[in-house]
C-alpha positions in Angstrom: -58.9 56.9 -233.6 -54.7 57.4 -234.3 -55.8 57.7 -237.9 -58.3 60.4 -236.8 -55.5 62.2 -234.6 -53.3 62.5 -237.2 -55.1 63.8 -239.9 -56.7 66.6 -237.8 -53.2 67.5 -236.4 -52.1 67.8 -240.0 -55.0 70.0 -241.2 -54.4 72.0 -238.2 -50.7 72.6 -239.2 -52.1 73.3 -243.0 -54.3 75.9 -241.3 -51.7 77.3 -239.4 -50.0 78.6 -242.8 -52.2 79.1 -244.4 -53.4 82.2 -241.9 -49.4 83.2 -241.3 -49.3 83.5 -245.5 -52.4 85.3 -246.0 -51.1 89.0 -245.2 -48.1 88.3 -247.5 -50.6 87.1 -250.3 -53.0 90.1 -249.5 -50.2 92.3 -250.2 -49.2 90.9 -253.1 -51.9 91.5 -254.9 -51.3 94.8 -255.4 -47.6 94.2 -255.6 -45.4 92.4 -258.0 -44.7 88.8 -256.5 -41.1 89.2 -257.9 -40.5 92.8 -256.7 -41.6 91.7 -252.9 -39.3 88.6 -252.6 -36.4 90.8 -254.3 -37.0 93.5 -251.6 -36.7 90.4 -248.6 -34.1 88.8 -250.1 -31.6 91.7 -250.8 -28.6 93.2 -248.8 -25.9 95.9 -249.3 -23.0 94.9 -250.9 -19.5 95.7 -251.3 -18.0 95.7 -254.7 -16.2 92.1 -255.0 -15.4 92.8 -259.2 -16.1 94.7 -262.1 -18.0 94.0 -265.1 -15.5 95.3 -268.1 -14.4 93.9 -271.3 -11.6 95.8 -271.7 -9.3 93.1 -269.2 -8.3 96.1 -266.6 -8.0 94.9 -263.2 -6.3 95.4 -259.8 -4.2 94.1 -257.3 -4.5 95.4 -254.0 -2.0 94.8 -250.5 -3.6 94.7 -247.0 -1.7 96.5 -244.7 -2.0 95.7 -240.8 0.5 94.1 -239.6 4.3 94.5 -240.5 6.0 96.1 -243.1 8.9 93.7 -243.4 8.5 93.0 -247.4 6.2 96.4 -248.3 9.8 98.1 -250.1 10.5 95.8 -251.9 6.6 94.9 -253.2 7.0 98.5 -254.3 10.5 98.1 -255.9 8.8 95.5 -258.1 5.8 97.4 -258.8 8.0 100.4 -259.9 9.9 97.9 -262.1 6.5 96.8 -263.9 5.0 100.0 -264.0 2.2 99.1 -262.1 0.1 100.9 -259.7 -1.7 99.2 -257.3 -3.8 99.8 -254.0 -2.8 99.7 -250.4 -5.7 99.2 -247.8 -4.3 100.5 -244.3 -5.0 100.1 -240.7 -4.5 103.4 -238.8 -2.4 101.6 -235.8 -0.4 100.7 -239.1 -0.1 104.1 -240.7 1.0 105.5 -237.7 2.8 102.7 -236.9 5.1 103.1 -240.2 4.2 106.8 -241.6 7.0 107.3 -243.2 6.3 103.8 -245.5 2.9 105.1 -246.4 4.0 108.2 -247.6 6.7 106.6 -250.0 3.7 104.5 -251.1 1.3 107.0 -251.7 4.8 109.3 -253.3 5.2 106.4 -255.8 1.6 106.3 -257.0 -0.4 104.1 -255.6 -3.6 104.3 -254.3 -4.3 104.3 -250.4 -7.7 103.5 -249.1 -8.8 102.8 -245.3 -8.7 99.1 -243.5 -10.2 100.7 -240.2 -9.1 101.8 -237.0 -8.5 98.5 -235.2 -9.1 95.6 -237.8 -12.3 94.7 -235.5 -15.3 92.9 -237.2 -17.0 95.8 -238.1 -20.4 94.1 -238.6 -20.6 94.3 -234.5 -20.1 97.8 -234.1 -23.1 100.3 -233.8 -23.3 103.1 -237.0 -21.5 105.5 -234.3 -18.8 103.5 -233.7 -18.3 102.6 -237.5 -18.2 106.3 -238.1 -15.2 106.7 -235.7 -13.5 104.1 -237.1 -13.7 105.5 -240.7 -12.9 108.9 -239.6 -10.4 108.1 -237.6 -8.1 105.7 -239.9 -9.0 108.6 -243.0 -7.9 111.4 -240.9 -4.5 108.9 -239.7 -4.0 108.1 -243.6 -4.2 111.9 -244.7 -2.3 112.6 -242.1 1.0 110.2 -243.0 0.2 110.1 -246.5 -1.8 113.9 -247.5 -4.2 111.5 -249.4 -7.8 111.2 -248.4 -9.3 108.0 -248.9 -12.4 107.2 -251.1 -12.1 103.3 -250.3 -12.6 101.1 -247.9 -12.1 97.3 -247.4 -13.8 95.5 -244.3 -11.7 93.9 -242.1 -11.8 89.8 -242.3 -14.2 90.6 -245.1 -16.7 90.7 -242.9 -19.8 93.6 -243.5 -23.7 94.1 -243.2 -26.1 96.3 -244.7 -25.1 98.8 -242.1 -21.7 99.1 -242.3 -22.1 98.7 -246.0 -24.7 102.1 -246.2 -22.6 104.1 -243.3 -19.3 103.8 -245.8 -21.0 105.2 -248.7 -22.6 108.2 -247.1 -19.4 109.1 -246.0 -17.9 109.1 -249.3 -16.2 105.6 -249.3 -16.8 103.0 -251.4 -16.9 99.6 -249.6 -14.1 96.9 -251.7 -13.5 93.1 -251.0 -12.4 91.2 -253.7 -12.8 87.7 -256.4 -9.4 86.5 -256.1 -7.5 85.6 -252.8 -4.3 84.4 -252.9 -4.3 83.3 -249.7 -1.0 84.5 -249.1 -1.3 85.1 -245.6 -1.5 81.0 -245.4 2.2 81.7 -245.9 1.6 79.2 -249.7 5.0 79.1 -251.7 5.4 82.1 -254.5 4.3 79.3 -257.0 1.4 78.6 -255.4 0.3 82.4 -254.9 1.0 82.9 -258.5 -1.2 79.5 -259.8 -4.0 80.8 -257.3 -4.2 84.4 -259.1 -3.8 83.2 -262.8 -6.4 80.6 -262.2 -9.2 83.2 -260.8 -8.8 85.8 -262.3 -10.5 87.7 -265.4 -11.3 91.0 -266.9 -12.5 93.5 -264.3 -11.1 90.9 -261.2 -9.9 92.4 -257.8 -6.6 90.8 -256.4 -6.3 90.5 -252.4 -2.6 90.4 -251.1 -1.3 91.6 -248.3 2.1 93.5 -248.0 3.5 91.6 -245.4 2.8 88.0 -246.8 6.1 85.7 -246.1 6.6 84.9 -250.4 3.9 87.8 -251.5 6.8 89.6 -252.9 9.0 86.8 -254.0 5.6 86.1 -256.5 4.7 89.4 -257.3 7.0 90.0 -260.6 5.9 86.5 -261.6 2.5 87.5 -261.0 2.5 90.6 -263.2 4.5 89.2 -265.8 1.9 85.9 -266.4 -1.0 88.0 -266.0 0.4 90.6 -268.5 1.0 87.4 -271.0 -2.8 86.5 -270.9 -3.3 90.1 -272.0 -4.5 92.0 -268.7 -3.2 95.5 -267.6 -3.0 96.1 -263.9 -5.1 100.1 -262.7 -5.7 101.1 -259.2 -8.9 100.1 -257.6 -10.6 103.9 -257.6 -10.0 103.1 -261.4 -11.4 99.7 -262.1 -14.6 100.9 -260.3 -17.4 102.4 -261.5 -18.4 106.0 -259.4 -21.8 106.7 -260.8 -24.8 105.2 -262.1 -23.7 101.7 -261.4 -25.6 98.3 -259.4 -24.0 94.9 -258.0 -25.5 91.9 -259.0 -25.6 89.2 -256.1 -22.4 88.1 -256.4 -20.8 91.4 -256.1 -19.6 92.3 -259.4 -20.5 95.8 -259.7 -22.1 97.1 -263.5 -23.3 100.3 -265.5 -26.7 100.5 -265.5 -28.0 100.7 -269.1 -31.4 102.2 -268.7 
């Protein structure tokens, strides 16, 4: 009589799914299987790297808190030559205006962190909106740069935030290579951590206020510039039109 039990519980749970899988298999028929389970399975992504051959990438400073090393990250980025990008808070730029404008004076590419460094992936599309507006119009403001980036705060997105950013005009950025520099790691360490990640078309996340991030930078240009990479802006590693993101964020041309 157990052995009876058993096996009608177990057809019964058979049953079960079958009957919850049957509208999914109904409408595949007239759909491709592959096409359906591609449609459930995707999300909105940022852009975390480029696919290019031509071994461009960019290194890019978080700016929220502090500004006690950002001169002299950009006297060593004057001394290279390179241009890089700066991701800012508003409470920052208004915080230290007149720093963002000698950043944005010497080149270098300013896009928006948010308003408040809040995980974004809570707010509603209203209150993304303000944020973006509201840290744009603080940037243009201190800076007379709009922005056309935009880097979640913590990293953290979803497919809203993700869509909201674009149809405003701003092209959501994280990155492939941390150097965790904000763990407060020797420059040696920051430096190891970059050259060992990155490759042609690689995003580099610092932040400006890192305790050694600008003890490491020249090193960091100089080794990178050895293995035969060149350092552009963000807005210029990316690709504007006609482009897709594979799953792990690395943003192509489409071909077709």
């Amino acid at each position: 009589m157990r052995f009876v039990t058993i096996r009608l519980r177990s057809f019964a749970l058979v049953l079960a799914l079958a009957l919850a899988l049957l509208p999914a298999c109904l409408f595949a028929r007239g759909t491709d299987a592959a096409a359906v389970w591609s449609r459930a399975a995707s999300r909105s992504l940022p852009v975390y790297s480029v696919e290019r051959q031509d071994n461009k990438i960019a290194i890019s400073f978080d700016c929220a808190w502090g500004a006690d090393y950002t001169r002299e990250l950009l006297s060593h980025l004057e001394a290279a030559g390179v241009r890089a990008t700066f991701f800012v808070v508003q409470f920052w730029a208004e915080t230290y205006p007149e720093v963002l404008k000698e950043i944005a004076a010497a080149g270098h590419e300013v896009g928006t962190h948010s308003a408040t460094h809040s995980y974004m992936s809570r707010l509603s599309e209203a209150e993304i909106r303000s944020e973006l507006t509201s840290s744009s119009d603080a940037i243009e403001k201190a800076a007379g740069v709009r922005p056309e980036l935009f880097r979640p705060p913590y990293g953290d997105y979803d497919d809203l935030l993700i869509e909201t950013s674009l149809s405003m005009g701003l092209l959501p950025v994280q990155w492939d290579v941390d150097s965790l520099d904000w763990k407060d790691l020797s420059a040696q360490e920051i430096v190891s951590r970059i050259l060992a990640h990155t490759r042609s078309g690689s995003i580099i996340l610092c932040h400006n206020n890192g305790l050694h991030t600008a003890k490491a930078l020249p090193a960091v240009i100089d080794s990178l510039r050895a293995k035969g990479f060149s350092f552009v802006p963000v807005g210029e590693l990316v690709y504007r039109d006609n482009y897709a993101i594979d799953p792990a964020g690395r943003q192509y041309l489409r071909t077709e």
